[in-house]
C-alpha positions as CSV (number, residue, x, y, z in Angstrom):
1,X,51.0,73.5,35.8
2,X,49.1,74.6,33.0
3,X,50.6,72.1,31.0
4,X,49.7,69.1,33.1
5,X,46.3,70.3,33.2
6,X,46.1,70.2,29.7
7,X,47.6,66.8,29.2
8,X,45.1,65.8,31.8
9,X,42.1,66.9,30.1
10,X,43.5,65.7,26.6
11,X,43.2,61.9,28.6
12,X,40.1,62.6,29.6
13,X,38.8,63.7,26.3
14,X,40.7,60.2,24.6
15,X,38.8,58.3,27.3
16,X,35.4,60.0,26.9
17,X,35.6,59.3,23.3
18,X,36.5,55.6,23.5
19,X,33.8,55.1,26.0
20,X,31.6,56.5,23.2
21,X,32.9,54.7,20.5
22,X,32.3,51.2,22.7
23,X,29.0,52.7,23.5
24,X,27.9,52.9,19.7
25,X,29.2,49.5,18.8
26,X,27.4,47.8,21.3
27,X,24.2,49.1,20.4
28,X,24.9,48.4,16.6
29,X,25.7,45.0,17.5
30,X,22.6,44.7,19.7
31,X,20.7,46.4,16.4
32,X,22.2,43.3,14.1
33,X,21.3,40.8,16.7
34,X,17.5,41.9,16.6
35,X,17.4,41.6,12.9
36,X,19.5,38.5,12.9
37,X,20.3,38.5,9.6
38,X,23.6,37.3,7.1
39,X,23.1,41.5,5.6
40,X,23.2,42.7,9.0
41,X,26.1,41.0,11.0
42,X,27.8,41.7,7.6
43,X,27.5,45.4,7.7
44,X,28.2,45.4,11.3
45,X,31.9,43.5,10.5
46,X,32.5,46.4,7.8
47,X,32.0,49.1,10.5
48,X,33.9,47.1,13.1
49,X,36.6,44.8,11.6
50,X,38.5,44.5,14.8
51,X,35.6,44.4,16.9
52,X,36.1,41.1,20.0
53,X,32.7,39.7,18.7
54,X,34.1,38.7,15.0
55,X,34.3,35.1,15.7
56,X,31.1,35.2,17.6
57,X,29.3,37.1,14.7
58,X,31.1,35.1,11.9
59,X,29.4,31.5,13.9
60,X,26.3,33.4,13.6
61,X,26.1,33.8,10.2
62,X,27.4,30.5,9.0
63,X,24.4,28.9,11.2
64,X,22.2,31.2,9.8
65,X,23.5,30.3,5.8
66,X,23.0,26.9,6.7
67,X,19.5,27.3,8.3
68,X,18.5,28.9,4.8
69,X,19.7,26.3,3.0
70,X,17.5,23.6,4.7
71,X,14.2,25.7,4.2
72,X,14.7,26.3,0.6
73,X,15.2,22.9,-0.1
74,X,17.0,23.8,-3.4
75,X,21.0,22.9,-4.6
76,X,22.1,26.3,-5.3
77,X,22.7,27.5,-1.4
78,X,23.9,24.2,-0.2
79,X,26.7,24.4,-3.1
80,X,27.2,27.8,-1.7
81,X,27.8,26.9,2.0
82,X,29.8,24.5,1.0
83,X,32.1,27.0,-0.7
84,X,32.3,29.6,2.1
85,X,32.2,26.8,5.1
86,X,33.7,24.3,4.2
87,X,34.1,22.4,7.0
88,X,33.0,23.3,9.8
89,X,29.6,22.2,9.9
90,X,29.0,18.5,9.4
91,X,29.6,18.6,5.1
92,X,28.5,15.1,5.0
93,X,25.1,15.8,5.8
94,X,24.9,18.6,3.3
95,X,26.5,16.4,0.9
96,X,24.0,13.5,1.5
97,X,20.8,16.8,1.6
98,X,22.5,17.7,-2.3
99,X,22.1,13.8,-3.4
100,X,18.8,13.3,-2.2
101,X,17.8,16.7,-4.4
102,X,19.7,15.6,-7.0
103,X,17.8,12.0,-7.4
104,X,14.4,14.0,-7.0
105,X,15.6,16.2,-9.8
106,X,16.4,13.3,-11.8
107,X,13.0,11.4,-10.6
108,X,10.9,14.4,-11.7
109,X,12.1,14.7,-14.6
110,X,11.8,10.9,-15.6
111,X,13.9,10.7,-18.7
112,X,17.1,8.9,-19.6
113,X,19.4,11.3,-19.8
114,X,18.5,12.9,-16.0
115,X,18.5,9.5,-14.1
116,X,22.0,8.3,-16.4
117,X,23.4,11.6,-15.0
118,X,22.6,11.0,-11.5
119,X,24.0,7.7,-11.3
120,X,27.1,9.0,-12.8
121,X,27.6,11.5,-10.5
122,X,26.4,9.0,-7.5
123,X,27.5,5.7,-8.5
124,X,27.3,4.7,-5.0
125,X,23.9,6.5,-4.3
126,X,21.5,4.9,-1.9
127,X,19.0,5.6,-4.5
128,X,20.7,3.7,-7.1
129,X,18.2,0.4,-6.8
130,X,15.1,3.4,-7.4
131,X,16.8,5.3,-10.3
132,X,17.9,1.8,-12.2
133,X,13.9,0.3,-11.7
134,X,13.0,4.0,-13.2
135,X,15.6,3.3,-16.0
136,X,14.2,0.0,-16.6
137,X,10.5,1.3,-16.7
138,X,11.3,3.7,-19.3
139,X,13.3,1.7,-21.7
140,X,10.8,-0.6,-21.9
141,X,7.8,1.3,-22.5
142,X,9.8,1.8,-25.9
143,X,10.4,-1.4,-27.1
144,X,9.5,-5.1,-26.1
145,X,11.9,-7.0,-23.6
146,X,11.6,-10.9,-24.1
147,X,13.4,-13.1,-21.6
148,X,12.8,-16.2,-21.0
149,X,13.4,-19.4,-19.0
150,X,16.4,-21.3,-19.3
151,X,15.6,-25.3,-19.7
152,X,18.3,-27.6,-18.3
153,X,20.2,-29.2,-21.3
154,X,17.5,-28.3,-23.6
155,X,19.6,-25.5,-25.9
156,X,23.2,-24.1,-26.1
157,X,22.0,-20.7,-26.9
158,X,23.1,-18.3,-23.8
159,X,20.8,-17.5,-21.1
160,X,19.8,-14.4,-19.7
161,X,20.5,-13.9,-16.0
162,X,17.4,-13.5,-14.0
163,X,16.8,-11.4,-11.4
164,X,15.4,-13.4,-8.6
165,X,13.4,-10.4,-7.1
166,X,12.0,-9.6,-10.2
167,X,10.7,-13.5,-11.1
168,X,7.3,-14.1,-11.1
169,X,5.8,-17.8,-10.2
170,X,4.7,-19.2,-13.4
171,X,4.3,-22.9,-12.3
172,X,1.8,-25.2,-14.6
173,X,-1.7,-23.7,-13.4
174,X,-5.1,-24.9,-13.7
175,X,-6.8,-21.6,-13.7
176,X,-4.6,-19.6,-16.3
177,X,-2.2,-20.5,-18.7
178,X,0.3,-18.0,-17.5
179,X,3.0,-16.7,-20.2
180,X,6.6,-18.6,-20.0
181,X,8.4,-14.8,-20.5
182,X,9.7,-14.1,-16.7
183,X,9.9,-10.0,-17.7
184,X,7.2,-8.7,-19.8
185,X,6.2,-4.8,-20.4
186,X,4.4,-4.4,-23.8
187,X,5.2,-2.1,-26.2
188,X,1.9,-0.8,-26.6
189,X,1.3,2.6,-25.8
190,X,-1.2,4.5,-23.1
191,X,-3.5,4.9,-26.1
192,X,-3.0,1.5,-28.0
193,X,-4.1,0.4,-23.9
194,X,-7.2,2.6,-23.9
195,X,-8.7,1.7,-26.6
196,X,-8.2,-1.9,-26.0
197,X,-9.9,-1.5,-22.8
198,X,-12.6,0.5,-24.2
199,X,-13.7,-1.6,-26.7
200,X,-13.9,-4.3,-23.8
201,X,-15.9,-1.5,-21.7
202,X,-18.4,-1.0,-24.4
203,X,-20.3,-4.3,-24.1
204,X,-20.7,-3.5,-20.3
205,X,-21.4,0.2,-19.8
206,X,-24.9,0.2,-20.6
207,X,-25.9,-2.8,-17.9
208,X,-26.5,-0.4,-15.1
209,X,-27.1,3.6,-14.7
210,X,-24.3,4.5,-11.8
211,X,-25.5,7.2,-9.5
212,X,-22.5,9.1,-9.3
213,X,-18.6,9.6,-11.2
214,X,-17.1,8.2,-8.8
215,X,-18.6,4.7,-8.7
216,X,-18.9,4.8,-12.6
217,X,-15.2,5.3,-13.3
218,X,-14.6,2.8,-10.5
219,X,-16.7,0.2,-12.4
220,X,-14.8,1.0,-15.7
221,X,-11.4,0.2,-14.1
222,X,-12.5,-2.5,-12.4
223,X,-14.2,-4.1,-15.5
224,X,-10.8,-3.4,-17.7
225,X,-8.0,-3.9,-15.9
226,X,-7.4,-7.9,-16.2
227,X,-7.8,-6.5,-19.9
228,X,-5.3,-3.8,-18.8
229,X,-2.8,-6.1,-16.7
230,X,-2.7,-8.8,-20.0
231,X,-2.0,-6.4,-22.6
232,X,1.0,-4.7,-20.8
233,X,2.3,-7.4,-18.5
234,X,0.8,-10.5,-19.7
235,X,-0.8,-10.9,-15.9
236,X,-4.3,-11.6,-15.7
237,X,-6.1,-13.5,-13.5
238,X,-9.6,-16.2,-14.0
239,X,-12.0,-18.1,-12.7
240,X,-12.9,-22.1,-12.6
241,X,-15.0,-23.2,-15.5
242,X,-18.1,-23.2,-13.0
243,X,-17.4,-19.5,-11.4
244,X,-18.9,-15.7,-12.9
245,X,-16.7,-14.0,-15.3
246,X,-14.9,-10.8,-13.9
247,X,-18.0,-8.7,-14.8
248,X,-20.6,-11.1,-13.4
249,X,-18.9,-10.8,-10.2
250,X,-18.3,-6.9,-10.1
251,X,-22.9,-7.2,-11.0
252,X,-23.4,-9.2,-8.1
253,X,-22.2,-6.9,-5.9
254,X,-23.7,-3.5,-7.4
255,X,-27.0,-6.2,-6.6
256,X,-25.8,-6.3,-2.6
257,X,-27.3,-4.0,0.3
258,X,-24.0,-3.1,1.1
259,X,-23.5,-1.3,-2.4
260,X,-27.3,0.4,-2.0
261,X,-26.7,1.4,1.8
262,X,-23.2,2.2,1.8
263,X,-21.2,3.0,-1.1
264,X,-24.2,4.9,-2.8
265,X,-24.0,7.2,0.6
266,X,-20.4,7.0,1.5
267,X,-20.1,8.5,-1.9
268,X,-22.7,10.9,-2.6
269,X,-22.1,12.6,0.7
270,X,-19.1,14.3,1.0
271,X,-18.7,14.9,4.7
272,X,-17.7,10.6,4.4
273,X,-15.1,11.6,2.2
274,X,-15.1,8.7,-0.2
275,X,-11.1,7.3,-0.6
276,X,-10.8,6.6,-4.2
277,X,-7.3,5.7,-4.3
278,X,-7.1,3.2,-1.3
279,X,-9.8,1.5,-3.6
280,X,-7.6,1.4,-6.2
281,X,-5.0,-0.1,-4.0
282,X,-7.5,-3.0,-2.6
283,X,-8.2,-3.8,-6.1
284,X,-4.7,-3.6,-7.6
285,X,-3.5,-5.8,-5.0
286,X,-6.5,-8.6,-4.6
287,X,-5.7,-8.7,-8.6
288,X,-2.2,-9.2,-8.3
289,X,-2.2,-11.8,-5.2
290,X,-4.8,-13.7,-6.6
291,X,-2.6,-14.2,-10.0
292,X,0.9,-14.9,-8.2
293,X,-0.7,-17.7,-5.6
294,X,-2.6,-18.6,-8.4
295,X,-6.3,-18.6,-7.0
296,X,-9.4,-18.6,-8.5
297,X,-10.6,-14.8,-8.6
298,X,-14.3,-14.8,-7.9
299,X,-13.1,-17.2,-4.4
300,X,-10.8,-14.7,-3.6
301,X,-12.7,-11.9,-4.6
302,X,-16.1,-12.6,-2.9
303,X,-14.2,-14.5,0.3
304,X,-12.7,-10.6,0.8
305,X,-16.2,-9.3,0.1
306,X,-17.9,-11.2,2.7
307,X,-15.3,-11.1,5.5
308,X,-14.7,-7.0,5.2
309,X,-16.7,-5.6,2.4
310,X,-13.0,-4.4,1.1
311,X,-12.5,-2.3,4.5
312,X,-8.7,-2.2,5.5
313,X,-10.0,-1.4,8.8
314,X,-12.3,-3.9,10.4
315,X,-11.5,-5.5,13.1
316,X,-14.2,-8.8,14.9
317,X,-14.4,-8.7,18.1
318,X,-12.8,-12.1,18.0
319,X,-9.6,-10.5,16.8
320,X,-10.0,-10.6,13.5
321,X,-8.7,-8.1,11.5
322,X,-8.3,-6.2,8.2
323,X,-9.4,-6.9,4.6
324,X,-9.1,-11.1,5.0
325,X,-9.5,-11.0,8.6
326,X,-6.2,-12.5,9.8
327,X,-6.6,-13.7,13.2
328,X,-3.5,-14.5,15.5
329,X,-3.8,-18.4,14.7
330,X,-4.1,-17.7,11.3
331,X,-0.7,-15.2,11.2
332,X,1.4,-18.3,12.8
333,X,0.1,-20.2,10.0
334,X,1.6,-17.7,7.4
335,X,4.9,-17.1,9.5
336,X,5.4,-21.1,9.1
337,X,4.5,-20.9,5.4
338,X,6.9,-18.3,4.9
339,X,9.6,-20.5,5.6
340,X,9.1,-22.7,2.4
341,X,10.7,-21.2,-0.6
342,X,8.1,-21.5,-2.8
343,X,5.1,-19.2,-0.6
344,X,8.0,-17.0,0.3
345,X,9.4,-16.4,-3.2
346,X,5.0,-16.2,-4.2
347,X,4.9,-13.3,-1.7
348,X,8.3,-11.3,-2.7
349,X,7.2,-11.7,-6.3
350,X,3.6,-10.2,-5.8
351,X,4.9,-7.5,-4.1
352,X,7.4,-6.6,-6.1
353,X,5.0,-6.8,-9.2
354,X,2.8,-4.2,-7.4
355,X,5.3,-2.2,-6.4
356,X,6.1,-1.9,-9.8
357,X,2.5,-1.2,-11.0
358,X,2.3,1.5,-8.9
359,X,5.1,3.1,-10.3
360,X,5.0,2.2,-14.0
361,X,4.1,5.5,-15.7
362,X,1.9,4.4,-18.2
363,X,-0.2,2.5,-15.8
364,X,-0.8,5.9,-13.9
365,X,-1.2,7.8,-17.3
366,X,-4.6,5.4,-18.1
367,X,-5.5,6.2,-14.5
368,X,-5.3,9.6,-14.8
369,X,-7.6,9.5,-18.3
370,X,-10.0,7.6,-16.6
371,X,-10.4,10.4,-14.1
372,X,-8.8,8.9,-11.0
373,X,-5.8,10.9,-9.3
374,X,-3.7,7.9,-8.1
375,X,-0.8,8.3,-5.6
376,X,-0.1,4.7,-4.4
377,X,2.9,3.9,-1.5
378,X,6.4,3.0,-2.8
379,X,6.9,-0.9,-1.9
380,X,9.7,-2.6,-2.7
381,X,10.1,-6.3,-1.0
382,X,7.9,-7.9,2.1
383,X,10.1,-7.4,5.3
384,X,11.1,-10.9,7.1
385,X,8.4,-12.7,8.8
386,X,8.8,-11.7,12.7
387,X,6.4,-12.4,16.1
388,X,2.8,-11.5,15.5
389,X,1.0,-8.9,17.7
390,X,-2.3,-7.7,16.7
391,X,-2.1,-3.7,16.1
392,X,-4.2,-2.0,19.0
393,X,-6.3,0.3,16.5
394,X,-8.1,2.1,19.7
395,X,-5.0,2.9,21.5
396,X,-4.7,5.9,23.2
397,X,-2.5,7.7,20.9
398,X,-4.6,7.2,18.0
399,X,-7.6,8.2,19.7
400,X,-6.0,11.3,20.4
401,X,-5.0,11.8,17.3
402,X,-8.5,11.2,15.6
403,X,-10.0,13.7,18.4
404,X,-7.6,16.5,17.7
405,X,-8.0,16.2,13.6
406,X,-11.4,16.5,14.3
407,X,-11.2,19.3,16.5
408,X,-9.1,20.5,13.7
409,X,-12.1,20.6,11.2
410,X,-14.3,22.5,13.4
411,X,-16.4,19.5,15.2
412,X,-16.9,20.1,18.8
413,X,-17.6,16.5,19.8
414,X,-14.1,15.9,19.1
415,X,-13.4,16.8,22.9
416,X,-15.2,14.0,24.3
417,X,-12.4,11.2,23.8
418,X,-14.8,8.5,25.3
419,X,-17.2,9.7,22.6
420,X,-14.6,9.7,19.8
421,X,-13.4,6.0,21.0
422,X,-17.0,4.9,21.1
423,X,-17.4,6.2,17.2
424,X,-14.4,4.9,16.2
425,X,-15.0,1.3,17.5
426,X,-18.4,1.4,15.8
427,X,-16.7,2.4,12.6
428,X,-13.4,-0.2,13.0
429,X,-16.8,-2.7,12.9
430,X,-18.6,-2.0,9.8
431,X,-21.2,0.2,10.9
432,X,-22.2,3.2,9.3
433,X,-22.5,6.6,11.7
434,X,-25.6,9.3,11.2
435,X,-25.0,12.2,9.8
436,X,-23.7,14.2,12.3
437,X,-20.7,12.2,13.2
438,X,-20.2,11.4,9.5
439,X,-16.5,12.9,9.4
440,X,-15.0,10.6,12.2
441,X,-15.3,8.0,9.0
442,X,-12.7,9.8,7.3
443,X,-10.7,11.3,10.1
444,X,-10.4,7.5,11.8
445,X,-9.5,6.3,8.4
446,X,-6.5,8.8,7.8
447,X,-5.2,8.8,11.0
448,X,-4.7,4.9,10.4
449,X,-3.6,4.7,7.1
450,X,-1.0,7.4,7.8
451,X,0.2,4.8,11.0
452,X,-0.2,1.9,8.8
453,X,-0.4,2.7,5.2
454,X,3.3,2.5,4.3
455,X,4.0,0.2,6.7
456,X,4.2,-2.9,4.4
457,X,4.6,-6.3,6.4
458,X,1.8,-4.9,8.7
459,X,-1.9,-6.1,8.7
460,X,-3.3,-3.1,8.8
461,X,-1.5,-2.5,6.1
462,X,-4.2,-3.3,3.1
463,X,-1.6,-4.7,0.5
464,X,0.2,-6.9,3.1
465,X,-3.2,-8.1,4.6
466,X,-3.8,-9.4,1.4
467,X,-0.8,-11.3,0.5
468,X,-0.9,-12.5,3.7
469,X,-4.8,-13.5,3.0
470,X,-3.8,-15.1,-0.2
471,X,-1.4,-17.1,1.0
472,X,-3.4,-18.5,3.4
473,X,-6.2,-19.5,0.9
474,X,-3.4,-20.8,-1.2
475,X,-2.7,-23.1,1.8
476,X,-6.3,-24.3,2.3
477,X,-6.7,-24.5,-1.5
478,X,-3.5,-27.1,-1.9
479,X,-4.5,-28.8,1.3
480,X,-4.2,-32.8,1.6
481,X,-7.6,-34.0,2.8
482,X,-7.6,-37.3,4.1
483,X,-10.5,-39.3,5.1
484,X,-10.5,-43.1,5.9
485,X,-6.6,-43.0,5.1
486,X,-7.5,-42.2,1.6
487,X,-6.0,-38.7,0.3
488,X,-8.7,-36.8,-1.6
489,X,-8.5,-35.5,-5.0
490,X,-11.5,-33.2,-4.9
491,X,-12.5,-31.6,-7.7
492,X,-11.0,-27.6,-8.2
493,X,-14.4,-26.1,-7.6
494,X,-15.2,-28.4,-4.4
495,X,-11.7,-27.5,-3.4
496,X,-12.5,-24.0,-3.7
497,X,-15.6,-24.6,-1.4
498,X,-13.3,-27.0,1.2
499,X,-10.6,-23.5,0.9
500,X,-13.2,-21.0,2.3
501,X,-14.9,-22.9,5.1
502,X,-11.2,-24.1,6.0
503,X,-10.5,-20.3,6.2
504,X,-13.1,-19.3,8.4
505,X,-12.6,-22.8,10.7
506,X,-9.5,-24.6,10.0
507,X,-8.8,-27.2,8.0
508,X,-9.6,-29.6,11.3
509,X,-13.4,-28.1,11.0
510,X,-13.5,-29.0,7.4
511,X,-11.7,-32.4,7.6
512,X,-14.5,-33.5,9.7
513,X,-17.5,-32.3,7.7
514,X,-15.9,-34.6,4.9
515,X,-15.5,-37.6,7.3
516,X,-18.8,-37.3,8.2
517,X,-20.2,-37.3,4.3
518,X,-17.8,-40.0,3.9
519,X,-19.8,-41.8,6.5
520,X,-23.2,-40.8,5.8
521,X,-22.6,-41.3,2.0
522,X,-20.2,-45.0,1.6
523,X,-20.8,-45.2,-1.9
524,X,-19.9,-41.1,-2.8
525,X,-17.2,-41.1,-5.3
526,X,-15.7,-37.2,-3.5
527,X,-13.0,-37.5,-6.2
528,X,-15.6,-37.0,-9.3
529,X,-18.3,-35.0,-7.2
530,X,-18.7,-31.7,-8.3
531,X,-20.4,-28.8,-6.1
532,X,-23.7,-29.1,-7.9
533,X,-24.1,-32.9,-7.0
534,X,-22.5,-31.9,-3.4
535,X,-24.6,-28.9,-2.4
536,X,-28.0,-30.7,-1.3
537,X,-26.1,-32.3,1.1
538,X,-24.1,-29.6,2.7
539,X,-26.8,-28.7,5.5
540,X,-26.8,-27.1,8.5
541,X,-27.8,-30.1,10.3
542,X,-24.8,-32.1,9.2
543,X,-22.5,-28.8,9.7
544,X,-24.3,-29.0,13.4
545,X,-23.3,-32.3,13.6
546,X,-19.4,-31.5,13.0
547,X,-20.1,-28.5,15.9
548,X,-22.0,-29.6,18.6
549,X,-20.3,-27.8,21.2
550,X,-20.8,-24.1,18.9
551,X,-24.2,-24.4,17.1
552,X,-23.6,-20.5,16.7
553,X,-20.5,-21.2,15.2
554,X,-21.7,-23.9,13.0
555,X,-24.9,-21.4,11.7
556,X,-22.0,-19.0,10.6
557,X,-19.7,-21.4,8.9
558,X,-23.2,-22.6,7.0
559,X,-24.2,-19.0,5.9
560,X,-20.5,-17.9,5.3
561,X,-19.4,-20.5,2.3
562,X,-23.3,-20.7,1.3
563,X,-22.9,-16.8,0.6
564,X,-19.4,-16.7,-1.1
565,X,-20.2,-19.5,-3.2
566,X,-23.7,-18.1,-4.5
567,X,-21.1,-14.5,-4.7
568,X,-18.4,-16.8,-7.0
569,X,-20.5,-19.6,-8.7
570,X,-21.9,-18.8,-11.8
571,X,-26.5,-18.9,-11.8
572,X,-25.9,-22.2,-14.1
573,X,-24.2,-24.1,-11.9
574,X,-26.1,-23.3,-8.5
């Protein structure tokens, strides 16, 4: 009896204790679960290696090894995951995660010997078309790359193969005797460049006394860089013999209201929050456009001037929009262009060679000297022409957006949406706001640049819109004009004139204006007539005459060429 009692009480004791031990290990592994930690579940394994949970725990911590190596965005713990997990969670993405690290490695580093590596580790890299441009950029900052165009049974030497992405237009041009090389980058360095441009400067920086940094370093670079663009890629762009030189035209408008009333304040007060570098952009790329479609660059320059005063944003309330302001009508026109080789291989080409002057590191060196702080939008190529839809820039979602950034900053209007739409529909046409709602300028601007600005192919989008804008001039500038089954051969700066009114109205508006001075002047030779001998008769009664169902419209056709051509025309020839 006594020993029965005794086994009894020694099963009771083996039980108690068991029930103990569970006891303990669940409340250790509810103790490791609150830290929820790698260390913890770790010492919890040692104390317990037999414990049920172990595959649980070990899940756990291989999740949680992982999640660390996404937020440290380093290579070290991804290598390490990959060694103690090798397969169970998706490798390929880590794999692809260690690449992209890898090329920004290489990127950052921007020598040789770091991008060479990359591609040899990754010769099947998606980056590989980035790194190899990078390549390219360096090795020819160092020394002077010639190649030139082959001529059809005119030499036996051997060619070099051209790129066809990489080929600029360099037809026979009127306006600029562009360079036969197809690749150019000067072996001149950032400070052989600066000095150039300085001495060019230094007949121009005295003309006026620029009320802030800002708009003086914006004058310098706007001054130099045709000087700039020559030198290093031998790009540049001119006028006709009749139009202002580059810094005649940049004067005429530092002479405009707009520069007085706008830029002066936009830039002085810092709640407008003055965007430097999407100036840069519009400048970079109006340079670039006009020299690829080959257009005179006071016309294109001042046509941009007057239709947008360089805003990406504007939008008409006829549908206009952006920097040129496409209209619907006017986007068909460049989708059917885009079909011919020649525009289409205009537009790839232009892009391409801004793409590249945003990256080339020199360029953003002499930027940098100059004081600016550049960061421009990686472009590569112009997506395919598809159906046009003009961008609803006072949509609800971006509305919201612009109210809750603003809310963001502190500004309590920012909860009245119908007040923030109303502000932002003011700004989207031109007008300066007071004071007090001074930062919806800014706000409205981000909130659309960040929707739009790397979106390359839409209008918004400020180097697409003009592209698109030059192309379109192009167009008009080229155009056929027939009158009395006679083609015209105007004159390049009366076809300049017959380009901008055709932009604004069609080339059916201007088509009859020159039928009717065809009939109201038989003996006009319009082949030999220059704009001086042609501007006393274009009048706002004969423009009427060509409109008389829209006298409104025929008053803003009048003022709009009248103005661009007093912007581009030198005083001489007015």
């Amino acid at each position: 009896m006594i020993n029965l009692k005794a086994k009894m009480l020694f099963v009771l004791i083996l039980f108690m204790l068991s029930y103990g031990c569970a006891s303990q290990e669940t409340l250790d592994y509810q103790q490791a679960g609150k830290i929820d930690a790698v260390e913890a579940y770790d010492r919890f394994l040692k104390k317990y290696p037999q414990t049920e949970r172990k595959d649980e725990i070990l899940y756990r911590m291989e999740r949680l090894c992982y999640e660390k190596a996404i937020k440290t965005k380093s290579i070290a713990p991804y290598k390490q995951f990959l060694l103690k997990y090798p397969v169970r969670i998706a490798p390929e993405v880590i794999a692809e995660r260690i690449e992209q690290l890898q090329y920004v490695y290489a990127e950052n580093a921007n020598t040789l010997q770091a991008l060479n590596h990359f591609l040899n580790m990754y010769p099947k890299t998606r980056h590989r078309t980035k790194a190899e441009n990078k390549i390219r950029w360096i090795r020819q900052s160092r020394k002077l790359p010639v190649i030139t165009y082959s001529k059809k049974n005119s030499s036996r030497k051997k060619q070099t193969k051209i790129n066809k992405n990489d080929v600029s237009i360099y037809q026979k041009n009127p306006l600029h005797n562009a360079s036969k090389q197809i690749t150019y980058i000067s072996d001149l360095s950032k400070a052989d460049l600066m000095k150039a441009a300085d001495k060019y400067y230094q007949n121009f920086m005295k003309t006026h006394d620029h009320p802030n940094a800002e708009l003086e370093r914006f004058y310098r670079f706007a001054i130099t860089w045709n000087t700039i663009s020559w030198l290093r890629y031998k790009r540049r762009v001119e006028g006709l013999p009749s139009q202002k030189k580059i810094p005649d035209l940049i004067d005429h408008v530092l002479r405009s209201r707009w520069y007085k009333e706008f830029m002066i304040k936009i830039t002085e007060n810092q709640k407008y929050e003055y965007m430097e570098n999407q100036a840069l952009q519009i400048y970079l790329a109006q340079h670039t456009a006009a020299h690829f479609f080959q257009l005179p660059f006071p016309t294109f320059l001042c046509l941009l001037f007057q239709e947008s005063k360089f805003d990406f944003k504007i939008a008409s309330h006829t549908g206009a929009v952006g920097l040129g302001q496409l209209t619907t009508v006017g986007m068909q026109q460049v989708n059917i262009l885009r079909q011919k080789d020649l525009h289409e291989l205009r537009l790839q080409a232009a892009t391409i060679h801004l793409g590249n002057i945003y990256r080339d590191p020199v360029v953003l060196e002499i930027m940098k000297e100059m004081g600016f702080s550049p960061k421009f939008p990686d472009i590569e190529r112009m997506p395919e022409p598809g159906t046009y839809k003009t961008p609803d820039t006072l949509s609800k979602q971006i509305i919201k957006e612009t109210s809750k950034q603003l809310l963001k900053r502190g500004y309590k209007f920012g909860k009245n949406i119908n007040l923030v739409r109303s502000l932002c529909k003011k700004v989207r046409r031109g007008t300066m706001l007071p004071d007090k709602y001074a930062a919806v300028h800014p706000v409205y601007s981000k909130v659309l640049e960040k929707k739009y600005g790397n979106d390359i192919g839409n209008v918004f989008n400020p180097e697409s819109n003009l592209m698109f804008s030059a192309m379109l001039l192009k167009y008009y500038f080229d155009y056929s004009w027939k009158v009395n089954r006679k083609i015209l051969r105007l004159q390049p700066d009366v076809r300049a004139i017959a380009a901008i009114a055709s932009y604004n109205v069609g080339q059916g508006g201007t088509l009859g204006f020159l039928r009717i001075l065809a009939r109201d002047y038989p003996k006009l030779n319009m082949n030999k007539a220059s704009v001086e001998e042609l501007e006393d008769k274009f009048t706002i009664k004969r423009v009427k005459r060509n409109h008389r169902k829209n006298p409104a419209k025929a008053q803003e056709i009048f003022r709009h060429v009248l103005k661009i051509k007093d912007c581009a025309c030198a005083e001489s020839s007015s």
